[in-house]
C-alpha positions as CSV (number, residue, x, y, z in Angstrom):
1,X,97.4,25.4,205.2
2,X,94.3,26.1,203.3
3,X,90.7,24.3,202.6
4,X,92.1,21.7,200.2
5,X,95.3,20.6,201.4
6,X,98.2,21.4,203.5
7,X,101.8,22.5,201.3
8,X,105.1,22.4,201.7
9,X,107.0,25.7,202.5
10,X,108.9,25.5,199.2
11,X,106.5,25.0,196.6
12,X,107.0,24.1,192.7
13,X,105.0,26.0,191.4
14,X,105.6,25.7,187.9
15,X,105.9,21.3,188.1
16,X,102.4,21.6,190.3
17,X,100.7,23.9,187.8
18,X,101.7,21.1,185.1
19,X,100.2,18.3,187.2
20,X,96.9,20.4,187.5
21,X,96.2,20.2,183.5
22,X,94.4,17.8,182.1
23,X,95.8,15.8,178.4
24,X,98.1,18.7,179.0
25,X,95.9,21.6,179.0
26,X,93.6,23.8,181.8
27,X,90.6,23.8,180.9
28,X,89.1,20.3,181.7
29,X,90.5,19.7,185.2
30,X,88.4,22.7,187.4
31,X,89.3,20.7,191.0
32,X,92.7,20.5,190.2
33,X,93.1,24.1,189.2
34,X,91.6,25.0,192.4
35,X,93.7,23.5,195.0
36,X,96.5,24.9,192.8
37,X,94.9,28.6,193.1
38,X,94.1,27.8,196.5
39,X,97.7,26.7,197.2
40,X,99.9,29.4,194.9
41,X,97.5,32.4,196.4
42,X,98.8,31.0,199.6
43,X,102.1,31.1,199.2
44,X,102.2,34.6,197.9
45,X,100.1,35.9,200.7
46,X,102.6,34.7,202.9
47,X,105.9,35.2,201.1
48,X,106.5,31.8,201.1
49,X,109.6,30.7,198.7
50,X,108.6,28.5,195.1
51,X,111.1,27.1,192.9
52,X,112.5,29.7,190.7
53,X,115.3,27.3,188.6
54,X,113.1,26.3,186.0
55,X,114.0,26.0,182.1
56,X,112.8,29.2,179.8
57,X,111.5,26.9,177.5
58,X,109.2,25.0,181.0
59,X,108.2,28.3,181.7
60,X,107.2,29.9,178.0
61,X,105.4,26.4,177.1
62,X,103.8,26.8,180.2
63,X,102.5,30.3,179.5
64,X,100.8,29.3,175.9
65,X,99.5,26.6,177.3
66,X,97.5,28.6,179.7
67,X,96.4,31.3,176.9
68,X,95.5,28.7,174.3
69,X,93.2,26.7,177.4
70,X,91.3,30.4,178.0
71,X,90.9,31.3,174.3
72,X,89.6,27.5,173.3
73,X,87.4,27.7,176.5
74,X,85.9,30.8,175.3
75,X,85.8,30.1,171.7
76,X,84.0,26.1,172.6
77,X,80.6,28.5,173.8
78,X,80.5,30.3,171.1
79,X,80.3,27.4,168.5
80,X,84.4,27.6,167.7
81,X,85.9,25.0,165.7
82,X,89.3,26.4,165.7
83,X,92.0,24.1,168.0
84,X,94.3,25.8,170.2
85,X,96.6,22.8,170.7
86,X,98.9,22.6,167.6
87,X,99.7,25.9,168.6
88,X,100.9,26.0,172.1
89,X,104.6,26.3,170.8
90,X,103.8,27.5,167.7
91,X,104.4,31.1,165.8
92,X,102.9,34.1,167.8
93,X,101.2,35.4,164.6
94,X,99.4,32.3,163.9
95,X,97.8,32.1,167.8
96,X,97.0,35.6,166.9
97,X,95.3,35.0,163.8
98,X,93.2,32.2,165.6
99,X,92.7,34.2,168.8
100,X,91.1,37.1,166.7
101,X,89.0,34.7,165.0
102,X,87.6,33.3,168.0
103,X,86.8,37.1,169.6
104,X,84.7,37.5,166.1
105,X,82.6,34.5,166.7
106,X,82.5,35.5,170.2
107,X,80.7,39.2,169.5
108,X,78.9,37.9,166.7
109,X,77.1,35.1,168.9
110,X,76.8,37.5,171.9
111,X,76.7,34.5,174.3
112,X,77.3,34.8,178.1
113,X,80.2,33.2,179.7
114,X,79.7,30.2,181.2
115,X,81.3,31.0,184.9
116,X,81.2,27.6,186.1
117,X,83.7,26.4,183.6
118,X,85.7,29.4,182.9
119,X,86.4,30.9,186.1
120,X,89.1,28.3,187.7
121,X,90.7,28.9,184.3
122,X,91.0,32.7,184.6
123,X,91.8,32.3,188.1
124,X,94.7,30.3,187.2
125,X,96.0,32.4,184.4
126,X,96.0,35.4,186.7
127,X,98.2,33.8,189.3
128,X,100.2,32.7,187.3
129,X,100.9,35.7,186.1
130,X,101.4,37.5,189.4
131,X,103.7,34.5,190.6
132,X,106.0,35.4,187.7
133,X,106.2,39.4,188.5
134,X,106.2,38.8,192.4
135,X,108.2,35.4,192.9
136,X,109.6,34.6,189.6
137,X,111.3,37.9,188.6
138,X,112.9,38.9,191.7
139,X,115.1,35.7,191.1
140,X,116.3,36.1,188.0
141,X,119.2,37.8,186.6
142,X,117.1,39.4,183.6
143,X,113.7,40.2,182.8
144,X,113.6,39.1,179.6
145,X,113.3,35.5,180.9
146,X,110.0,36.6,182.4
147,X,108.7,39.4,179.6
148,X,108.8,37.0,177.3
149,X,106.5,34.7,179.2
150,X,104.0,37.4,180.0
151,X,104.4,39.3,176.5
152,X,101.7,36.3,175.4
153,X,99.2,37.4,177.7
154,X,100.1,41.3,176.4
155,X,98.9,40.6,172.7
156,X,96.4,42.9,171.1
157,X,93.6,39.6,170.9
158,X,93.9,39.2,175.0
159,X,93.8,42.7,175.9
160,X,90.9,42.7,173.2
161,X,89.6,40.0,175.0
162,X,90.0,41.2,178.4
163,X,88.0,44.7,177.8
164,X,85.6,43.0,176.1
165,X,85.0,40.5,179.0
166,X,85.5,43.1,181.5
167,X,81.7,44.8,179.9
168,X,80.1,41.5,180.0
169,X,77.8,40.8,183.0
170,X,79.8,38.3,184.5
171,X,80.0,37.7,188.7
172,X,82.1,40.1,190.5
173,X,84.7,37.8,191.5
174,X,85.5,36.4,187.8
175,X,85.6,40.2,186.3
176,X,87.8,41.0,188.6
177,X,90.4,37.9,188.4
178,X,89.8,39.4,184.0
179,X,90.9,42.7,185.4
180,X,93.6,41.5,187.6
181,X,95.3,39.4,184.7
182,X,95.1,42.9,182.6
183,X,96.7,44.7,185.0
184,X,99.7,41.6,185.9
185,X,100.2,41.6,181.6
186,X,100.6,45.5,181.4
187,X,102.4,45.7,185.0
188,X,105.9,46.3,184.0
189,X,108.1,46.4,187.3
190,X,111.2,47.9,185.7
191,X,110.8,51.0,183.9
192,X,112.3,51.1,180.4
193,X,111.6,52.5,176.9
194,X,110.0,49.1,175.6
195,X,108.4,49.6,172.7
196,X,106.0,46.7,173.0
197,X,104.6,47.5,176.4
198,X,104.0,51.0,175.2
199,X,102.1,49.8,171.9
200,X,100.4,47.7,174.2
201,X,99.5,50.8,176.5
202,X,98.6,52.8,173.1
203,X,95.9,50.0,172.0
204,X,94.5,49.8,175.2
205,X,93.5,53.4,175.8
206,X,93.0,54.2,172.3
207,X,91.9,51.1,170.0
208,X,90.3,49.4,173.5
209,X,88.7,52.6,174.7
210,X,89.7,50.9,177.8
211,X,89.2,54.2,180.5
212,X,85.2,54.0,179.4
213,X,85.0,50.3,179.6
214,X,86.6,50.8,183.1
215,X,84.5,53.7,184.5
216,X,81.3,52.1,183.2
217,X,81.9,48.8,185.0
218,X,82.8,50.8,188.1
219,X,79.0,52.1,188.2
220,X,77.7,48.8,187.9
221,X,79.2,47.3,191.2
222,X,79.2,47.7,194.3
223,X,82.0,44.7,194.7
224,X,85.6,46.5,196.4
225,X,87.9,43.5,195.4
226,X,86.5,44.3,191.6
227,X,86.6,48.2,191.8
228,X,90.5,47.8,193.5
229,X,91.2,46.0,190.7
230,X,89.8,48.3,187.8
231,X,91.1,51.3,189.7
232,X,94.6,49.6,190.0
233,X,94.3,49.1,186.2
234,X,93.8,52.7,186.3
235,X,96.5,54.2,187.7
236,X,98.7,51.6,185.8
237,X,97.9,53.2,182.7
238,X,98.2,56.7,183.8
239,X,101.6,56.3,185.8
240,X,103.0,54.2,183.1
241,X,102.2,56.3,179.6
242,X,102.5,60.0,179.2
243,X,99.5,59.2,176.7
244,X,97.1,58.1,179.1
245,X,96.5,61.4,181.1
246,X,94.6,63.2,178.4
247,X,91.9,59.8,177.4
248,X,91.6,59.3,181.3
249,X,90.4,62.9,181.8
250,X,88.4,63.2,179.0
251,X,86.8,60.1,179.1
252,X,82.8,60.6,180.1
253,X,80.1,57.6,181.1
254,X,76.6,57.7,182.1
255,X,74.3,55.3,183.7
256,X,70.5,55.0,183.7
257,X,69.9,52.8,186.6
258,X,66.7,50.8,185.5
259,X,67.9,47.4,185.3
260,X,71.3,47.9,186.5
261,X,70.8,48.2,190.5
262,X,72.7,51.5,191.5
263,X,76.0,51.0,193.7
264,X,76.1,52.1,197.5
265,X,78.9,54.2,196.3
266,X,78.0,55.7,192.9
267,X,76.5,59.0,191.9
268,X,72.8,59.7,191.1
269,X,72.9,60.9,187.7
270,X,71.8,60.6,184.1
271,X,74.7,63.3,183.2
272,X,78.0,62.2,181.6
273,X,80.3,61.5,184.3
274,X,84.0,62.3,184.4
275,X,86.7,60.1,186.1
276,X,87.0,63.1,189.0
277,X,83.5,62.4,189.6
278,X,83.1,59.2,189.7
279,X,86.3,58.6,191.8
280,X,85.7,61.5,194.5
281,X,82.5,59.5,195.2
282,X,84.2,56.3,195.5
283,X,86.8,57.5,197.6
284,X,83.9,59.4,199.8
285,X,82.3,56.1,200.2
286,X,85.9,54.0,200.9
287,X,87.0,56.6,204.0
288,X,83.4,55.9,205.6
289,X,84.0,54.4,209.6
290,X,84.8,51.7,210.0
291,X,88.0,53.0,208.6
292,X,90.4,50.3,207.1
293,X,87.8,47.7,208.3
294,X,89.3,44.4,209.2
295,X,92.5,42.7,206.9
296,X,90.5,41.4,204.4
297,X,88.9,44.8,203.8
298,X,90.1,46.3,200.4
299,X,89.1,50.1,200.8
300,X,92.3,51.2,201.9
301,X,93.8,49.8,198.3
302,X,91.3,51.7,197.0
303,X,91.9,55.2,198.2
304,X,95.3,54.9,197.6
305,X,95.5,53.4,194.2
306,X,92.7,56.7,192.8
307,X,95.4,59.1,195.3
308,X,98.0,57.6,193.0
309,X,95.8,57.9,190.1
310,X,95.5,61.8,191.0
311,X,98.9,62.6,191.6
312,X,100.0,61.1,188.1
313,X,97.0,63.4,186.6
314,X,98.9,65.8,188.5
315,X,95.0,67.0,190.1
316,X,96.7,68.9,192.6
317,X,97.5,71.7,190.1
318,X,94.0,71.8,189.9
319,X,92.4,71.4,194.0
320,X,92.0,75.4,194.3
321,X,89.2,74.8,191.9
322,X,88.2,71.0,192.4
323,X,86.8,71.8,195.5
324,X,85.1,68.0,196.2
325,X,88.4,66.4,195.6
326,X,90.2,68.8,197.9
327,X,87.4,68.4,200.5
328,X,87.5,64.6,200.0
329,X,92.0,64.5,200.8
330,X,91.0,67.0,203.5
331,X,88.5,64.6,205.4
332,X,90.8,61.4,204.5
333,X,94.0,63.2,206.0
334,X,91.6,63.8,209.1
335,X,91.3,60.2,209.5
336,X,92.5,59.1,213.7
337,X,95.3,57.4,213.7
338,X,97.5,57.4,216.6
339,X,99.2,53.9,217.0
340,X,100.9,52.2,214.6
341,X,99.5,48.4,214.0
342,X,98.6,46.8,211.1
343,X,95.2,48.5,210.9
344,X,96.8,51.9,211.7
345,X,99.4,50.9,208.8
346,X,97.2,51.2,206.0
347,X,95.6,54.3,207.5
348,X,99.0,56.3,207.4
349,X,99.3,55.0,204.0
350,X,96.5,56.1,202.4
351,X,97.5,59.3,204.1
352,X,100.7,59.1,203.2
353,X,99.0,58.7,199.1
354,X,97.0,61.7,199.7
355,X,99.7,64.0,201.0
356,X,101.4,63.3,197.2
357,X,98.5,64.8,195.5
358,X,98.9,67.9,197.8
359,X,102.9,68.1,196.2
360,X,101.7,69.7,193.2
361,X,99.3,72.5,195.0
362,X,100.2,75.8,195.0
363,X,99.2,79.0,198.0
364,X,95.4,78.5,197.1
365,X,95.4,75.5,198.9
366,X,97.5,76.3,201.3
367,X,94.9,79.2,202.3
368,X,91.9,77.4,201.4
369,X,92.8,75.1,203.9
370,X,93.8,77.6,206.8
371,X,90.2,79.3,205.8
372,X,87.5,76.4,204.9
373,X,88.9,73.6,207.2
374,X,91.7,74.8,209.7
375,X,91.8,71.6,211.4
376,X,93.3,70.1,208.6
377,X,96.6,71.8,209.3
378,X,96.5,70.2,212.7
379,X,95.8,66.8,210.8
380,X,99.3,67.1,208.6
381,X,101.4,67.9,211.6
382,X,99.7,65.6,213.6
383,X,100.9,63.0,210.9
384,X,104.3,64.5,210.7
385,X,104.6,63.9,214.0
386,X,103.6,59.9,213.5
387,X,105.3,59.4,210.5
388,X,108.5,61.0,212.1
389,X,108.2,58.6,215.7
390,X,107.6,55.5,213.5
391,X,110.2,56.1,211.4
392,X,112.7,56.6,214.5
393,X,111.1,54.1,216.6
394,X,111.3,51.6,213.5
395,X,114.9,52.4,213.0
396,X,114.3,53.0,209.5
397,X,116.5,55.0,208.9
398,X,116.5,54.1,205.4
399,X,115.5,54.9,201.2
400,X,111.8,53.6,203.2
401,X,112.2,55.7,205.6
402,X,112.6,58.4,203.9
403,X,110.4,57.7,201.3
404,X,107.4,57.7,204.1
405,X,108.9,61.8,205.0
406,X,109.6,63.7,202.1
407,X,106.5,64.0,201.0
408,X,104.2,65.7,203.8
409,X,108.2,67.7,204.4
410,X,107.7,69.0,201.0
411,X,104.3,69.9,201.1
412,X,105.1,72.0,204.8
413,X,108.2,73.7,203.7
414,X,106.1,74.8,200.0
415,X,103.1,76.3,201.6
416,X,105.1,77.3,204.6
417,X,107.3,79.4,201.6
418,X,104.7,80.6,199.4
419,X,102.0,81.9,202.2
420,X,103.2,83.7,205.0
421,X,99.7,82.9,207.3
422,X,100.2,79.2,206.5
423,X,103.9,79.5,208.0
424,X,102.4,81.4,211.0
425,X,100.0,79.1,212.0
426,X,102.3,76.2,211.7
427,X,105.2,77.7,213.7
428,X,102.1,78.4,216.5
429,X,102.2,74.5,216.4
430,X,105.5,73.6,216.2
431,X,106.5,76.4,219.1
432,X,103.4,76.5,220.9
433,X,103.3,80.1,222.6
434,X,102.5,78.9,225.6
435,X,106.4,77.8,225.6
436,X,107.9,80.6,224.1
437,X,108.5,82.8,226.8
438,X,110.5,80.4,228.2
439,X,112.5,79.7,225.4
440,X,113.0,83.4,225.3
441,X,114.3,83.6,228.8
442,X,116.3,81.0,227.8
443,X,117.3,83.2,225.3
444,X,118.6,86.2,227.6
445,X,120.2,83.4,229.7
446,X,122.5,82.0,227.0
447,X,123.2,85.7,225.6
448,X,124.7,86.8,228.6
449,X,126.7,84.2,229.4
450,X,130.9,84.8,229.2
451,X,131.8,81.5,227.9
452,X,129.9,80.1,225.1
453,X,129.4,76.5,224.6
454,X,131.0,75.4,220.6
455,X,128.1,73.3,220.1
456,X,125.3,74.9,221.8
457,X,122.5,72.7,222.0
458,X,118.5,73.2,221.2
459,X,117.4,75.5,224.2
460,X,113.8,74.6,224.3
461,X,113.2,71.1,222.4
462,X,112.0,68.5,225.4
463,X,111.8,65.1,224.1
464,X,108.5,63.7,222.6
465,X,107.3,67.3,221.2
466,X,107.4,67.5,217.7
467,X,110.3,70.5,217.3
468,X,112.4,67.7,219.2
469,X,111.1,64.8,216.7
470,X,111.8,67.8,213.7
471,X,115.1,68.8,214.8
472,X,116.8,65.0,214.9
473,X,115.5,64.8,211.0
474,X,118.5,67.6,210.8
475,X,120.9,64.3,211.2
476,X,119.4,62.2,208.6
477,X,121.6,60.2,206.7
478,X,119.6,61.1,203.2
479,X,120.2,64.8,202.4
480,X,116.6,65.3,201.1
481,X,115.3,65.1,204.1
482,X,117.8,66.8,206.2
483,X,117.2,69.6,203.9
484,X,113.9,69.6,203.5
485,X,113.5,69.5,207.7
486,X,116.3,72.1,207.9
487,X,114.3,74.5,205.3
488,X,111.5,74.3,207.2
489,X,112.7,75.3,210.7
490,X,114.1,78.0,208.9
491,X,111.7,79.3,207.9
492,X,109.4,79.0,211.3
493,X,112.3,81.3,212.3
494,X,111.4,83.8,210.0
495,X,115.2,83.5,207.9
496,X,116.9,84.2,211.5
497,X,119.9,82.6,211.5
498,X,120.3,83.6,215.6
499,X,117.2,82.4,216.1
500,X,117.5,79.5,214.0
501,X,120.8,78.2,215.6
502,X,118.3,78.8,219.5
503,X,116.3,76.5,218.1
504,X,117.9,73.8,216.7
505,X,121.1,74.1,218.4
506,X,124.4,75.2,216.8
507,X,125.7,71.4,215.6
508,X,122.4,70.4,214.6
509,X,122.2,73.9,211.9
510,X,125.4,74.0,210.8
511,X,124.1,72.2,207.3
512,X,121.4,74.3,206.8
513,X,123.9,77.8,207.9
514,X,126.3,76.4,205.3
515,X,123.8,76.4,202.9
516,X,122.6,79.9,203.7
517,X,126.1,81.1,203.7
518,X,126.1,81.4,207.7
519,X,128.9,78.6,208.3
520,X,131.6,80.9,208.9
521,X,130.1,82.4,212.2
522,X,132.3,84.3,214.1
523,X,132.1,83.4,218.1
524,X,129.7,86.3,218.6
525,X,127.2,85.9,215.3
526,X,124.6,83.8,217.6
527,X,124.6,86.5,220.9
């Protein structure tokens, strides 16, 4: 139920958006538009179900009807004669022609928007947009159903008009429902080789200059819901185009802060500022206790949409020499988080984001870390270890699952690998000495017994310690990780396949002794 009025579970979304318009079109009915945001927002907050049998043609008429209602809303305050409405199923190239004619007038007046009128309007475009990727597309057999809808939201006038609107001084809230509907029109959910998306990608970053427009809003606000959005747009670009990386890290912004108040967040300086720069601060700011904050709070979106951001720059090849940004994963990896609720959640994922970036690192970090801030290697295995019991205690033993492992399993086994200190000091965690001369009486014991056992088990693994929670990953359904959790043991026991097989226990290592060519072991090979 929300302010306006209660709603059904199963919502129309498509026949209530209709009813909302005015003479058929949004922009005269605000009150109307806003129990419809107020409703559809709703319903995708809480996963309710919409109808999703509706007629292309419903929902393509639909679609121009909600452009040609922004651009005549924007083009009326600037003096704009042209009419939208003979247009709303009419040739592409014509609304095009129209639309460019109105962002003309627009620049050439230089008038503010009017927020009052506009913002229900953009509001209302942006869900509707985000109801067709999130509700709307999982329903449908193709996608072309739904690209084609969106595709008018994805022409070179609206992304134009979205930039543009994006570096006016408009209220928090309404940039960020501009930067949200940029973001839903360039979201494209299935990966493929269309060439229209990526022309659309190529006019943002280069025509657009959209990376400055974004980083210079960014220093102008101190609003999270806006800045999640921008930085969402962000990563968009640079997961989704191969021709993104090099604008985004060469793009450079400055800020005198006169007029413009300075953000809580932002740097002090009147140098140009890169997007490492400008983001590392952010991020500093975002990991700040409180730490998520309460549900509403959007800084954990944050940190892991500029993590994401990173790890498609692929910054970890560079954290041996980007020291703040390696300091910055360091201290958000530190974060507590020791139960797993809903506020714990998005602490282990914005872990979980951070730990990609560390994927690409090479020994320098792996030292680095062990020398500048040793606790940090306590922090990953202390997040192993939590990732690992959720994982089992969730039952998901699953692509999710596994998807929530391999990355901080990678990122052990490589620096485990490629520096030999690194691998000591986590096999002093992992086998804590304090244990170890018991497991190596335990040793001596099973050595000189007569009769031994055809599937010896782990001698010295009690249940809750992390080897114990390691060595069931050897019995993962998904290879990867069974590898990757086999490869490491293996190498805490320094290539040793007797010691090894101690360890683990002879069924659980047989994969990994295949692999090493230690299958075939005679009845002696582990005595």
């Amino acid at each position: 139920c929300n302010k306006f009025c209660p709603y059904p579970p199963t919502m129309d979304v498509a026949k209530r958006l209709n009813a909302a318009f005015k003479d058929g079109y949004p922009q005269d009915n605000h009150e109307s538009l806003e129990i419809w945001n107020e409703e559809v927002e709703d319903l995708m907050k809480n996963n309710g179900e919409s109808q999703t049998e509706i007629p292309q043609d419903q929902i393509a008429s639909l679609s121009s009807k909600m452009r040609c209602g922004w651009i005549q809303l924007i083009g009326q305050q600037c003096g704009s004669t042209e009419d939208f409405a003979s247009l709303v199923d009419g040739a592409i190239d014509e609304m095009e022609t129209k639309s460019n004619s109105v962002i003309s007038q627009w620049k050439e007046a230089g008038m503010p928007i009017q927020d009052q009128q506009c913002a229900p309007v953009f509001r209302a475009c942006k869900n509707w947009l985000r109801w067709l990727l999130q509700l709307y597309l999982p329903s449908q057999r193709t996608a072309a159903k739904v690209q084609g809808a969106i595709q008018t939201f994805r022409s070179p006038s609206m992304l134009e008009l979205y930039t543009l609107m994006i570096s006016k001084d408009l209220p928090a809230e309404t940039s960020r429902h501009v930067a949200n509907m940029l973001f839903y029109s360039t979201f494209n959910p299935i990966p493929s080789s269309d060439e229209k998306i990526h022309q659309a990608y190529d006019f943002l970053i280069q025509d657009c200059q959209c990376f400055v427009g974004f980083l210079e809003k960014m220093l102008k606000t101190s609003s999270i819901p806006l800045n999640t959005a921008l930085m969402r747009n962000i990563h968009n670009l640079a997961s989704s185009s191969a021709k993104a990386i090099q604008p985004l890290s060469d793009a450079r912004v400055t800020t005198q802060y006169t007029v413009t108040k300075k953000p809580d967040w932002a740097p002090q300086s009147t140098t140009e500022m890169s997007f490492l720069v400008i983001s590392q601060h952010l991020l500093e700011y975002c990991i700040k206790e409180p730490f998520p904050g309460d549900p509403e709070d959007l800084r954990s979106e944050i940190v892991q949409e500029i993590m994401r951001t990173y790890y498609a720059m692929r910054v970890g090849n560079e954290l041996e020499t980007k020291v703040e940004v390696f300091n910055s994963i360091c201290r958000l990896i530190a974060l507590p988080s020791t139960t797993v609720d809903e506020k714990d959640r998005r602490v282990l994922e914005s872990k979980g984001s951070a730990i990609s970036v560390l994927m690409d690192s090479g020994p320098g970090v792996a030292k680095r870390m062990l020398k500048e801030d040793a606790d940090s290697l306590s922090s990953l295995l202390d997040l192993l270890e939590t990732l690992i019991s959720e994982t089992l205690e969730s039952g998901r033993v699953d692509d999710a699952g596994a998807a929530s492992l391999t990355p901080i399993l990678v990122v052990l086994y490589k620096f485990c690998q490629t520096t030999n200190e690194f691998c000591v000091a986590v096999k002093e965690k992992v086998f804590p000495p304090e244990s170890e001369e018991h497991f190596h009486a335990l040793v001596q014991e099973e050595k000189a017994k007569s009769a031994k056992a055809a599937n010896m088990p782990p001698l010295d693994a009690p249940d809750g310690t992390l080897r114990s929670k390691l060595i069931k990953l050897l019995t993962w359904p998904q290879s990867h990780i069974k590898r990757f959790a086999g490869e490491l043991l293996w190498l805490l026991s320094g290539g040793d396949p007797q010691e090894f097989v101690y360890r683990v226990g002879m069924g659980n290592g047989m994969p990994i002794l295949g692999m090493k060519g230690f299958a075939q072991m005679p009845a002696h090979a582990y005595s």
